[in-house]
N, C-alpha and C positions, 0 to 999 in steps of 0.2 A: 357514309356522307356526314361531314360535319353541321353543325349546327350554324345557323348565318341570322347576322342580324343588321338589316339597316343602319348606315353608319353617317351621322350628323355631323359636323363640327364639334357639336354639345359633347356629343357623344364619347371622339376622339379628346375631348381635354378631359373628362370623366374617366377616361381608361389611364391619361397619362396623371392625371394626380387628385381629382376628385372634384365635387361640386364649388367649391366657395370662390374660388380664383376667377370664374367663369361664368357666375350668373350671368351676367352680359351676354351671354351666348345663344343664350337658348333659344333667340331668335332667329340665329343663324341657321342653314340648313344647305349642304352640300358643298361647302366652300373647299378646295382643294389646293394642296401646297406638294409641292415634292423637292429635287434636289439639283434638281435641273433644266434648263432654259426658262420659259416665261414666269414659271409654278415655284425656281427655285429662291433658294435663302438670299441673294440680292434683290428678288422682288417681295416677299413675304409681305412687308410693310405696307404693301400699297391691293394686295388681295382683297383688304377689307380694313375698313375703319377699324376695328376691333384689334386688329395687329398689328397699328400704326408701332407700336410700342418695338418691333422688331428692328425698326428705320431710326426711331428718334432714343430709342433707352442708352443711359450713360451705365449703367449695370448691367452688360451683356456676358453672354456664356455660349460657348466656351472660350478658356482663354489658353495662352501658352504660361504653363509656369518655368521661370527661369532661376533653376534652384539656385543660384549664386546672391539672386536677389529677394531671395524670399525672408522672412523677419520671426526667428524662431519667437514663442509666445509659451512662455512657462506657465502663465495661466491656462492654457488651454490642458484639458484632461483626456483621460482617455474615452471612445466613444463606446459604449456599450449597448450592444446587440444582441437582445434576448428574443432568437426568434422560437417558433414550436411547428409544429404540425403542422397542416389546416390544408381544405378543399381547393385544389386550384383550377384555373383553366389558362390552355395556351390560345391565341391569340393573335392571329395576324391582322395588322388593320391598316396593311398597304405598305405602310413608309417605319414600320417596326415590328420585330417581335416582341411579345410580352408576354408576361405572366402574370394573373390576375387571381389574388385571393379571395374566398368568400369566409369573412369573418374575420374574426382576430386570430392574428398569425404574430403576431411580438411587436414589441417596441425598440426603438434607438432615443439613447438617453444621449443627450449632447447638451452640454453647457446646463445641464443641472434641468433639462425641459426634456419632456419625453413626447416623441412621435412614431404615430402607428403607421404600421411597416404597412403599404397598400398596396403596391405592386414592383415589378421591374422589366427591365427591358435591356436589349442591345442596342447600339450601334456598331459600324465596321464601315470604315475603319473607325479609329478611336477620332472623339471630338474634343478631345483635351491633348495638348502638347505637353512632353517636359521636352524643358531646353531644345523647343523645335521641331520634332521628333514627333513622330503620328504613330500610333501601335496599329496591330493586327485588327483589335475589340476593344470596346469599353462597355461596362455593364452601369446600368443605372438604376439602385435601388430606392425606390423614392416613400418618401414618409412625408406624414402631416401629422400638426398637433391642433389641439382641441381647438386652437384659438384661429384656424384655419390657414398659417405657415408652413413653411415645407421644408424638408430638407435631406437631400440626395447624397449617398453613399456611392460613391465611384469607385470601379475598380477596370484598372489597364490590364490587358493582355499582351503576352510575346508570344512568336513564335517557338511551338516547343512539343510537349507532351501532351494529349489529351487531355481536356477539362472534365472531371469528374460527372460535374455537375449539370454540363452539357453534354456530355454521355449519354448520361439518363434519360434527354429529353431525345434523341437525335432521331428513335421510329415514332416521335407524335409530330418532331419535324417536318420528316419524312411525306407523314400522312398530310401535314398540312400545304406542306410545296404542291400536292397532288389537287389540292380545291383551286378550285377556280375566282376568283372575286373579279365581280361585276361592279362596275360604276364605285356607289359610296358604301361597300358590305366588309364586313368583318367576316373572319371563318373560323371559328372555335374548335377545340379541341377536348376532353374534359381531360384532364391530367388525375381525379380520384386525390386522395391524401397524399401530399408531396410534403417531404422534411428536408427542413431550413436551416438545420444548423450547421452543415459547412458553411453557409453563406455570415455564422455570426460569429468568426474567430474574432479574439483581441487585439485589440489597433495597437500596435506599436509605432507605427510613423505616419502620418493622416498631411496634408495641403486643406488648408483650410480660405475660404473664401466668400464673399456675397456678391451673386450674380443673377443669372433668369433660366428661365426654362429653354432647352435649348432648338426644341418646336415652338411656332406657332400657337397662342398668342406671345411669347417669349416674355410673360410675366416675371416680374424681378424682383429682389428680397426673397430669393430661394437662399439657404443654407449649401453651400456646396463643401464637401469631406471628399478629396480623392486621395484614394489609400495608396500608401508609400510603398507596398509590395506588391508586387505583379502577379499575374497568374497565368500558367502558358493555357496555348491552345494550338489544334491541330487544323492543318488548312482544308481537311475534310468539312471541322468544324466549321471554322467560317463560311464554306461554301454554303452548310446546311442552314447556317443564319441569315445567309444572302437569298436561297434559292424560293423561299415562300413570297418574297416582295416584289412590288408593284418595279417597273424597269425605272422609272425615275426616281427610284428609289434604293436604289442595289446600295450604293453606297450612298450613304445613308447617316453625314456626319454636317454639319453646322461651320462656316468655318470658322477661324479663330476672330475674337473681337477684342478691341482694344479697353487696355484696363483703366484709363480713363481716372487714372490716381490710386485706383485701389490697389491695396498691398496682398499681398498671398502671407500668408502665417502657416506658419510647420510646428508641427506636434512631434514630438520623436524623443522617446523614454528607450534609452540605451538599455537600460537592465531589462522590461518589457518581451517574451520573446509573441511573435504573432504578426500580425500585418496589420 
C-alpha cells in the first residue's frame, strides 16, 4: 500500500513548483479543478479568487508555436542541464503524474541564471502546439531559482518507440493506477535513487518564451524552453500515464491561449548535435 497524504490546494502548487508563487494559498483548503465540465479550464478563473489570474492574464500557457513565425534570437545560448542522482518519489495527485525530488538533484542554467531542478510531470495529450498540431505527451520539467522565478523545460512526444525513461517507471505506475484516491489525497510511490541524466542532453534547438503555469493558480512570468527535438513513446505508455488519474482528468492538457503580442524566439545551433 502506498503512502497517502491529504492534498490541499497549498499542497498541490508545492508539488507543481514550490512555496513562493503561492503564499496566498495556504489558506485555501480543498479547492478542486479538473479538465472538464464545471471544474474545467473555461472555469478555473472563477473556482476561487486566487485563480482570477486564469480568466484575466495577458501571459497565458500554453500557446501554439507557429514556427514560420517565430524570431530566431542569436543571443540566446544553449540551456545547460546538470542533473545527478537523488531520492525520488512518484506521485499522483489526481490531474497529474509527477516526480518529486528530495534534495538537490541539479540545476538548468538559462540566460546566465541558474534554477534548481524541483520536480516534473506529464500531460497527454501535449499542451503546447507546433503549427497546430497536438502530440501524443509533453513532459514538464520545472525549475526555480533563488530569487523565487521559475522556468520549465518542455519536451513533445510522437508516436513511436518506447521511452526509456518511462520504461523505467512503468511497475511503480502500474502499482500506483492500482491505489485508490479519496476526495483531496495524493498516493506515493518511493522510486529509491533515480538517475537524471538522460533527461540532461544538450539543447540544440530550444522555442523560447514568457508565459504561466499551465494549472491553476496559472501564475505568469514563468520562463517557458520547449525543446526542438521530440521523443517518441509507446501507446502502452500513454495509457500507463492516463491510467492512475482522476476521470476528469485523463486528458489532462490546458487549451491553447492567445499570445497576446508575445513573440516565440528559437534557439538552434546548426553545428550543436543533441535536443
Amino acid at each position: 500500500m502506498a503512502p497517502r497524504l491529504s492534498l490541499s490546494v497549498f499542497a498541490i502548487a508545492l508539488l507543481l513548483v514550490g512555496t513562493s508563487a503561492f503564499a496566498k494559498q495556504e489558506q485555501i483548503n480543498s479547492i478542486s479543478f479538473g479538465y472538464v465540465g464545471t471544474t474545467g479550464p473555461g472555469h478555473w478563473g472563477n473556482l476561487n479568487p486566487n485563480y482570477s489570474t486564469c480568466s484575466h492574464g495577458k501571459w497565458q500557457s500554453p500557446v501554439n508555436i507557429v514556427r514560420d513565425k517565430v524570431v530566431r534570437n542569436k543571443k540566446l545560448k544553449p540551456l545547460t542541464r546538470d542533473y545527478a542522482a537523488a531520492n525520488a518519489t512518484l506521485v499522483d495527485n489526481g490531474f497529474n503524474i509527477a516526480i518529486r525530488f528530495e534534495g538537490p538533484v541539479g540545476v538548468l542554467v538559462a540566460d546566465g541564471k541558474n534554477f534548481t531542478f524541483k520536480q516534473m510531470h506529464w500531460h497527454s495529450p501535449s499542451e503546447h502546439q507546433i503549427d497546430g498540431k497536438r502530440f501524443p505527451v509533453e513532459m514538464h520539467l520545472v525549475h526555480q531559482a533563488d530569487d523565487g522565478s521559475f522556468a520549465v523545460v518542455s519536451a513533445l512526444y510522437h508516436y513511436g518507440d518506447p521511452d526509456p525513461f518511462i520504461s523505467k517507471l512503468k511497475s511503480k505506475m502500474d502499482e500506483l493506477a492500482k491505489e485508490k484516491r479519496e476526495g483531496y489525497e495524493e498516493a506515493q510511490i518511493p522510486l529509491g535513487v533515480m538517475k537524471t541524466k538522460y533527461l540532461s542532453r544538450k539543447t540544440r534547438k530550444y522555442y523560447r518564451y514568457f508565459g504561466s503555469l499551465t494549472t491553476p493558480p496559472c501564475t505568469e512570468k514563468i520562463m517557458w524552453n520547449i525543446l526542438g527535438k521530440m521523443r517518441s513513446v509507446s501507446k502502452d505508455q500513454v495509457k500507463a500515464l492516463k491510467a492512475p488519474l482522476a476521470s476528469s482528468c485523463k486528458n489532462n492538457f490546458r487549451p491553447i491561449q492567445p499570445l497576446n503580442g508575445r513573440h516565440v524566439e528559437l534557439y538552434h545551433d546548426d553545428e550543436l548535435r543533441g535536443n
